[in-house]
N, C-alpha and C positions, 0 to 999 in steps of 0.2 A: 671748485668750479663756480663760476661767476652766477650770479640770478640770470633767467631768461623772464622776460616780459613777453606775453605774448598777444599778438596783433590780432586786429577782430578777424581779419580772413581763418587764422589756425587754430583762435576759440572757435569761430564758426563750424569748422570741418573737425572738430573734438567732441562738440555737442551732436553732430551730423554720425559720427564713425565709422564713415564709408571711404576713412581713406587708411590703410594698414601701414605706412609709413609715418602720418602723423598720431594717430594713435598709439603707434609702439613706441614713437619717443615721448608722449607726452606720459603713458604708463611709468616709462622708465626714469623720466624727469620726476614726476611725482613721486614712486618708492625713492629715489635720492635725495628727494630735498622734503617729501611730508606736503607740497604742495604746489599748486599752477597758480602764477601771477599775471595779473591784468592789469590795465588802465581804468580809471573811472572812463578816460572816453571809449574804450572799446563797449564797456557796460551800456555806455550811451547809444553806441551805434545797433548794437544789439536789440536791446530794449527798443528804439526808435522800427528795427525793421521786423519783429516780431508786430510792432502797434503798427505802426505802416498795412501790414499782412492779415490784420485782424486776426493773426493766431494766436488765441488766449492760453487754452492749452501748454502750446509750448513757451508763451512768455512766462505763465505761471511757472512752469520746471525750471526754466531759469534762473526765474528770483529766488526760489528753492535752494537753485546751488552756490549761491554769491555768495553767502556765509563760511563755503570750503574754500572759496579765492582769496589770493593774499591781493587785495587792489591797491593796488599805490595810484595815487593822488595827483590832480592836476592844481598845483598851489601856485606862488607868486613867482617862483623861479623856473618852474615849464611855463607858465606864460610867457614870460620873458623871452626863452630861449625861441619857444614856438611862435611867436613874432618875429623874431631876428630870422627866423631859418624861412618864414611864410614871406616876410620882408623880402629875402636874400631869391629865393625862390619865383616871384613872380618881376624884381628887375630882370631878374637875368631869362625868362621867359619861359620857365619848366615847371608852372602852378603843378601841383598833384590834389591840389584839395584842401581843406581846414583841418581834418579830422588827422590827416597821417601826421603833419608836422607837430598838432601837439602831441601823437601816441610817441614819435620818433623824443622828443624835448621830455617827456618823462622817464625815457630810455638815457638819453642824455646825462639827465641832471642825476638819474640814482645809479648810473656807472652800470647798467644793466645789458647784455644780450635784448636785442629785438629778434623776436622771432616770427616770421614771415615770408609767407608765400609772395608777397606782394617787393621783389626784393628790387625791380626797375624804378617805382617810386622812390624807394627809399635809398638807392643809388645817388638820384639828386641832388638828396641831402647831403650824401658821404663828398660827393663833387666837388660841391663849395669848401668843404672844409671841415665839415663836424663831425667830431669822431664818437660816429654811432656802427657797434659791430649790428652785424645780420646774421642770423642762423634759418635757416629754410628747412625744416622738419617737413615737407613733402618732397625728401629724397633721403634715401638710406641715410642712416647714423653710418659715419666712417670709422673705424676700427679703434681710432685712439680715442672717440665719446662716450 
């Protein structure tokens, strides 16, 4: 089974655990693999709307748990790709933002599952051409996962 990467919307609702469809597969992803993988920018976004929120509390648990994430890195070849696709993305008129196109370009470059709620955004990408799969863990796991 391929890595999943996982988008800040489904770390968001993991740290939250009020959703029993994303919870159970990320329980079951974790005993399978020993761990859940991130973006440095989902850390970003995270981090950014905990300080936004002035919830110290909860950023503190956060940084707590980064040390259990496998975070894969935004270096010189997700920029690249995350330009081309932010490039490609706003000629053709379907901006979704700065932050998805580099989460989707680390997904990209390390051959990984994205997984996320947010899967109309990240359609756009698929659109033009770039072969990023999608997994949405806010709906049952299907028989064969």
């Amino acid at each position: 089974m391929r890595e999943r990467l996982l988008d800040t919307d489904i770390l968001s609702e993991i740290l939250r655990g009020q959703n029993p469809h994303v919870s159970a597969r990320a329980r079951a992803y974790e005993a399978a693999h020993s761990h859940l993988a991130t973006s440095a920018i989902t850390v970003m976004e995270i981090v950014k709307g905990y300080q936004r929120a002035a919830r110290k509390r909860e950023l503190g648990e956060f940084l707590l748990l980064l040390p259990s994430l496998r975070l894969l890195p935004f270096d010189h070849d997700e920029a690249e790709v995350a330009g081309r696709i932010y490039g490609d993305l706003e000629r053709t008129g379907r901006t979704i933002g700065r932050a998805d196109p580099m989460i989707a370009s680390v997904a990209i470059v390390r051959s990984v599952v994205l997984v996320t709620g947010n899967t109309a955004h990240y359609q756009n990408i698929i659109d033009l051409g770039y072969e990023l799969e999608l997994e949405n863990w806010r709906v049952p796991a299907s028989p064969d996962e």
